[in-house]
C-alpha positions in Angstrom: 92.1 78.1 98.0 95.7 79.6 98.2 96.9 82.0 95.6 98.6 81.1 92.2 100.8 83.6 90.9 102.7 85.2 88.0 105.3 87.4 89.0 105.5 90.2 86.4 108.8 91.9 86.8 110.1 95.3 85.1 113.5 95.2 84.3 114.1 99.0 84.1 112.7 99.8 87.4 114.8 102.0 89.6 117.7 100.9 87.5 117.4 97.0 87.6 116.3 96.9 90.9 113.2 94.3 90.4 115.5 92.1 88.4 118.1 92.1 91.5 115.1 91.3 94.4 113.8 88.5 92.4 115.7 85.9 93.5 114.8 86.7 97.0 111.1 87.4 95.7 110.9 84.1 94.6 112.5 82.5 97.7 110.0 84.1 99.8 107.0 82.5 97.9 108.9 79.4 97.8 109.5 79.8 101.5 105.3 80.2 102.4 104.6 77.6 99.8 103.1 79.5 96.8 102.8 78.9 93.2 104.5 81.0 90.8 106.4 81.5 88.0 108.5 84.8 86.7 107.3 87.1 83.2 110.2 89.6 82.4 107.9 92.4 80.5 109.4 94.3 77.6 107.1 97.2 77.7 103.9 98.8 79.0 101.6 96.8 76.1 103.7 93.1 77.0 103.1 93.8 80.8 99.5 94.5 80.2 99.3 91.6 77.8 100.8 89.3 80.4 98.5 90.8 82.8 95.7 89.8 81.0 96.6 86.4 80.4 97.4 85.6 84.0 94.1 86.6 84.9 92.2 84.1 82.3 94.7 81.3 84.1 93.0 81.9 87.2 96.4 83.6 88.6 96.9 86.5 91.2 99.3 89.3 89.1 101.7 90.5 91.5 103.9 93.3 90.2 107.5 93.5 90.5 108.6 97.5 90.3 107.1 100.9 90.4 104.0 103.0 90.5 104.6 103.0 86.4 104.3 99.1 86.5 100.9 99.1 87.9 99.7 101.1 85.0 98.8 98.8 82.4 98.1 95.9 84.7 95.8 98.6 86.3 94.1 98.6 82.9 94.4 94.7 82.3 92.6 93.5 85.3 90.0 96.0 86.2 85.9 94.5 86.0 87.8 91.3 86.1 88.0 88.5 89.0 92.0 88.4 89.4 93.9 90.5 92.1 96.9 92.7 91.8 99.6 92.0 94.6 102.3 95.1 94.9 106.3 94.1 95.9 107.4 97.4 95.5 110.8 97.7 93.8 110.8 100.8 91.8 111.8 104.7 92.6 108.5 106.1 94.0 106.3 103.3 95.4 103.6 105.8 96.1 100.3 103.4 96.2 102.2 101.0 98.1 103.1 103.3 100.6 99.2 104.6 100.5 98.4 100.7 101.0 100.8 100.0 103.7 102.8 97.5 102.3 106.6 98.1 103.0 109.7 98.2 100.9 111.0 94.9 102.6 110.7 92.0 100.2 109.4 89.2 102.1 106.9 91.2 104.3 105.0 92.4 101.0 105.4 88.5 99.4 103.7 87.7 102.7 101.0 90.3 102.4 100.4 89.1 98.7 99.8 85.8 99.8 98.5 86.2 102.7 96.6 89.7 102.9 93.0 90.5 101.9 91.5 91.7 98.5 90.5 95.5 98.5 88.2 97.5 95.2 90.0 100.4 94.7 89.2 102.8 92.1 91.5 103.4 88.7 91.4 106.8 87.2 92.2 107.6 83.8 93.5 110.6 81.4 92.2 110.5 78.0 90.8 106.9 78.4 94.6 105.3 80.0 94.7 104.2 82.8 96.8 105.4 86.3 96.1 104.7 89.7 98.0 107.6 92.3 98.1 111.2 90.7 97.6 112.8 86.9 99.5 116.1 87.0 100.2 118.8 84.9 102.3 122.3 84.6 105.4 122.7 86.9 105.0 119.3 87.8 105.2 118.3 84.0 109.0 120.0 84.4 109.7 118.7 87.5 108.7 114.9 86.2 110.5 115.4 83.1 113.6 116.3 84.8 113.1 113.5 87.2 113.1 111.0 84.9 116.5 112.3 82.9 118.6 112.4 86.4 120.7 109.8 86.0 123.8 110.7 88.9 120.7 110.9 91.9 118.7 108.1 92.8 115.9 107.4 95.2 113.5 109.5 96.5 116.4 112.4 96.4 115.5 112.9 92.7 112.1 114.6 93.2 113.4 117.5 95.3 116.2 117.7 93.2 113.8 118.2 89.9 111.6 120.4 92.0 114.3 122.8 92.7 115.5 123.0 89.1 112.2 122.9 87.4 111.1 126.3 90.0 114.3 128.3 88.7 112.9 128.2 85.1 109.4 128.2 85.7 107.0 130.9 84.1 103.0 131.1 85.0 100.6 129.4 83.4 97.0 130.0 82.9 94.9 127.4 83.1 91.0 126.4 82.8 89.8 123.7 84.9 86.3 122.2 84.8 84.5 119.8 87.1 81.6 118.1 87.0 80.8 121.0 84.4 81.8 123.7 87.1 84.4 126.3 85.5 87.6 127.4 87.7 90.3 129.8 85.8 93.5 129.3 87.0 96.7 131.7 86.6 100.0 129.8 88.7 102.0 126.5 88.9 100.1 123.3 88.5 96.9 121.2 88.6 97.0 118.1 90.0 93.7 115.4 89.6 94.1 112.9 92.1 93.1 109.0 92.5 95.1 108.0 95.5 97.1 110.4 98.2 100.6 110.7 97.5 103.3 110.7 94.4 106.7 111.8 93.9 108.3 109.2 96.7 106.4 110.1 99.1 104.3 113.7 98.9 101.4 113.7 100.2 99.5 116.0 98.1 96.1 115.3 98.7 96.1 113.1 102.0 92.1 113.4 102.0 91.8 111.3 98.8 90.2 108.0 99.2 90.9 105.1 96.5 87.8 103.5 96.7 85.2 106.8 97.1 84.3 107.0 93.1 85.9 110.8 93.2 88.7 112.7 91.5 90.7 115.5 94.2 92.0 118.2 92.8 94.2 120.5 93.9 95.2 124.1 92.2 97.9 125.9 92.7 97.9 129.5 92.5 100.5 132.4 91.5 102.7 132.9 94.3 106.4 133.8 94.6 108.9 131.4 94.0 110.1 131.8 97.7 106.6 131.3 99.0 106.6 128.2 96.6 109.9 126.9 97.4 108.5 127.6 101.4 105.6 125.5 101.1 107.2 122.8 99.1 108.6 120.5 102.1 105.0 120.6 103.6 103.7 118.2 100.9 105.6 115.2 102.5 103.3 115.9 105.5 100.2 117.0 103.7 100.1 120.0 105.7 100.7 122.6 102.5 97.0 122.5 101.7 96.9 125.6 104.7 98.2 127.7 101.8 96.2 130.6 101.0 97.5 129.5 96.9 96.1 126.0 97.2 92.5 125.3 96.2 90.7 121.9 96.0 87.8 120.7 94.5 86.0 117.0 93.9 84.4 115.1 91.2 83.9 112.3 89.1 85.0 114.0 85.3 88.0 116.5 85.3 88.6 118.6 81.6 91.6 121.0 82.3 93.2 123.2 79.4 95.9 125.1 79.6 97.7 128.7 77.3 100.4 126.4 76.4 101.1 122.6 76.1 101.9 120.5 78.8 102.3 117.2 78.9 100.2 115.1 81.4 102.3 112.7 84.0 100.9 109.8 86.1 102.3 107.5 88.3 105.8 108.9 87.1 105.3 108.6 83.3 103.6 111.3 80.9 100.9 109.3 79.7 98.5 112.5 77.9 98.6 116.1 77.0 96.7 119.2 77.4 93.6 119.7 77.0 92.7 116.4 78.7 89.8 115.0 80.8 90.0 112.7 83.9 87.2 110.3 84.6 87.3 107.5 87.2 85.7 104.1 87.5 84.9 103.1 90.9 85.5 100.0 93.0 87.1 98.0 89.9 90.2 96.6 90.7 91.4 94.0 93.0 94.3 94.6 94.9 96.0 92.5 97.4 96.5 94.6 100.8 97.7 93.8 104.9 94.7 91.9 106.3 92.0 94.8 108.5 92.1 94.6 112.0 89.4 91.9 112.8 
């Protein structure tokens, strides 16, 4: 039976980039001969809304932006029998890139009508839902300043808010728990992950797996600025985790507290505050990804 689908689109991602691919979006499921028809969402709760409602029509969602999109369609379609397909159109892309499906707009319409349905996992802070990476500390600056650059675009925005957030950056202290194991943290950031990579492309825990039923986590320790500045580049390879500053652990429920507030950012939103705890579901969501070697 071939895929029906609603095309949920965001107009604010990357700047109206979504809205400007649609027309060749829908020319490329016109082209293979799917079923479709176009939802403009007007926020978070409308996308997860629509979400929902595709699903009880018996359609395949497929998601027209960035990793901020996927949120609450994330939390609309899990423990249900309706796929999410990616066409990534927004700044980061990070779980498409960690799924394989490219940037090109009719390779991933192909994939979503043609590729196979994968359970992945879908983490949560505080009970809402994200799918790549919940961080929190310097990367709560460095987000923050992310999402106010207005003159730089692409994935030049990240380093850009790294490099300013590290000029103003003081320690924090911070108290970590897993699986009801204590770890007391003084340095930059703690990072609680579901997939591999975030920021447009860092790959700060490569060794996650989105479909093992486990949280990574990765602390980063008190170190000079220069050291930190030194090991920052790594990330995009995944080799930084050689630093003697960088610790990871693994679980299923993550409580982390910290001497002063921080907001908590996923998938390139803040979507919870200190203290918060990190649980995952496993194996709950559908998602459309390039058909397995056979």
């Amino acid at each position: 039976m071939s895929r029906r689908f609603a095309l949920l689109v965001n107009p604010a991602s990357a700047g109206g980039k979504a809205l400007q691919a649609l027309p060749e979006v829908r020319a490329a499921f016109d082209a293979l001969g799917a079923s479709h028809r176009t939802v403009t969402t007007r926020s978070i709760e409308h996308a997860g809304e629509e979400a929902g409602r595709a699903a009880e029509r018996g359609e395949t969602v497929a998601a027209l932006g960035g990793d901020g999109l996927l949120r609450p369609l994330a939390g609309a379609l899990r423990d249900r029998d309706a796929a999410l397909a990616l066409i990534p159109c927004g700044r980061g892309n990070d779980l498409a890139r960690v799924l394989e499906i490219p940037r090109d707009v009719r390779r991933a319409v192909r994939i979503a009508v043609e590729g196979d349905e994968r359970l992945v996992d879908v983490a949560s802070v505080n009970g809402r839902p994200y799918m790549g990476i919940a961080s929190l500390g310097f990367d709560s600056e460095a987000n923050r300043l992310a999402n106010e650059a207005r003159l730089i675009r692409g994935d030049a925005v990240y380093l850009y808010a790294a490099l300013r957030a590290l000029a103003a950056w003081k320690p924090a202290a911070f108290r970590v728990t897993v699986d009801g194991e204590r770890h007391d943290v003084t340095g930059y950031s703690v990072a609680v992950a579901n997939s591999q990579a975030y920021g447009g492309g860092m790959f700060l825990l490569p060794h996650a797996e989105l479909d093992d039923g486990r949280l990574d986590v990765l602390l980063t320790r008190q170190c000079s600025k220069l050291t930190f500045l030194r090991t920052l580049p790594k990330v995009f390879k995944g080799t930084h985790l050689a630093s003697p500053y960088i610790q990871t652990l693994r679980g299923e429920v993550v409580e982390v507290s910290s001497d002063r507030p921080f907001a908590v950012y996923a998938d390139g939103d803040p979507i919870g505050a200190t203290p918060a705890t990190m649980r995952v579901e496993r194996r709950c969501l559908r998602v459309i990804a390039p058909r397995a070697a056979r």
